[in-house]
C-alpha positions in Angstrom: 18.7 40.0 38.3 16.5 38.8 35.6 19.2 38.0 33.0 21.8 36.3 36.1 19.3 34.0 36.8 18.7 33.4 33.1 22.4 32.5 32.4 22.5 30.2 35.4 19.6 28.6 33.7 21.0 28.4 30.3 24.4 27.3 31.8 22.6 24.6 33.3 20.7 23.3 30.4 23.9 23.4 28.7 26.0 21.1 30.5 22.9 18.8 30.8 22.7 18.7 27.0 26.5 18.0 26.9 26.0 15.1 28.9 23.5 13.8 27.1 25.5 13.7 24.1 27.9 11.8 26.2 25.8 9.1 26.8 24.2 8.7 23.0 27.1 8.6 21.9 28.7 5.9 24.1 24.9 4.1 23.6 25.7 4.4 19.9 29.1 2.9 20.3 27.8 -0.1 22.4 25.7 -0.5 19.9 27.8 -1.0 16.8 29.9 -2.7 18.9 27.6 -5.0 19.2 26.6 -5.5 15.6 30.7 -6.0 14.8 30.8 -8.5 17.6 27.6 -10.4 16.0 28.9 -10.3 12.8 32.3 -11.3 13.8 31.5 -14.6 16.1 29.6 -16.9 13.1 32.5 -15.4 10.5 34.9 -16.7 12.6 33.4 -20.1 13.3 32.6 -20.6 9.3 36.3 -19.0 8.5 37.6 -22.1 11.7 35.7 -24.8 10.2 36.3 -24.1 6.1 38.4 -22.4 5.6 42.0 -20.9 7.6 44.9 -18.5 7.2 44.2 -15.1 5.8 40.4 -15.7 5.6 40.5 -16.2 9.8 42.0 -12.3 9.0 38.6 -10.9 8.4 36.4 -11.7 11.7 39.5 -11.0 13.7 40.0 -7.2 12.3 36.2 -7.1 13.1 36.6 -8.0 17.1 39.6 -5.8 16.8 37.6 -3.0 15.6 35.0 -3.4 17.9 36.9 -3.4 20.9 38.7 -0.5 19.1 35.5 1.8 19.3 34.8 0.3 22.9 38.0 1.0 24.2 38.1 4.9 22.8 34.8 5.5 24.0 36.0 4.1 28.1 39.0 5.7 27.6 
């Protein structure tokens, strides 16, 4: 009875961990989302006022990527 109970425990504890791991990891993609998106937004004001053409390239690819990770991690 000892060891049933046990594996209910441990099965429990299991699934909890999994879904922790869950939410650091979307917490972690939020996150560098959020550095991208910081990094991105003065680039592309500096690459519109300037400069143009393929240096507008760079913040771009950085959004992109960004909402890249963000949309992976809804999806």
């Amino acid at each position: 009875m000892m060891e049933i109970l046990m594996l209910i425990l441990f099965c429990w504890l299991f699934f909890k961990a999994v879904g922790l791991a869950f939410r650091a990891a979307w917490g972690a993609a939020k996150i560098l989302a959020s550095l991208l998106f910081a990094v991105a937004v003065p680039m592309l004001v500096l690459c519109l006022v300037f400069a143009g053409g393929v240096f507008l390239l760079v913040p771009l690819a950085l959004v992109a990527v960004a909402f890249g990770i963000l949309k992976a991690c809804v999806a």
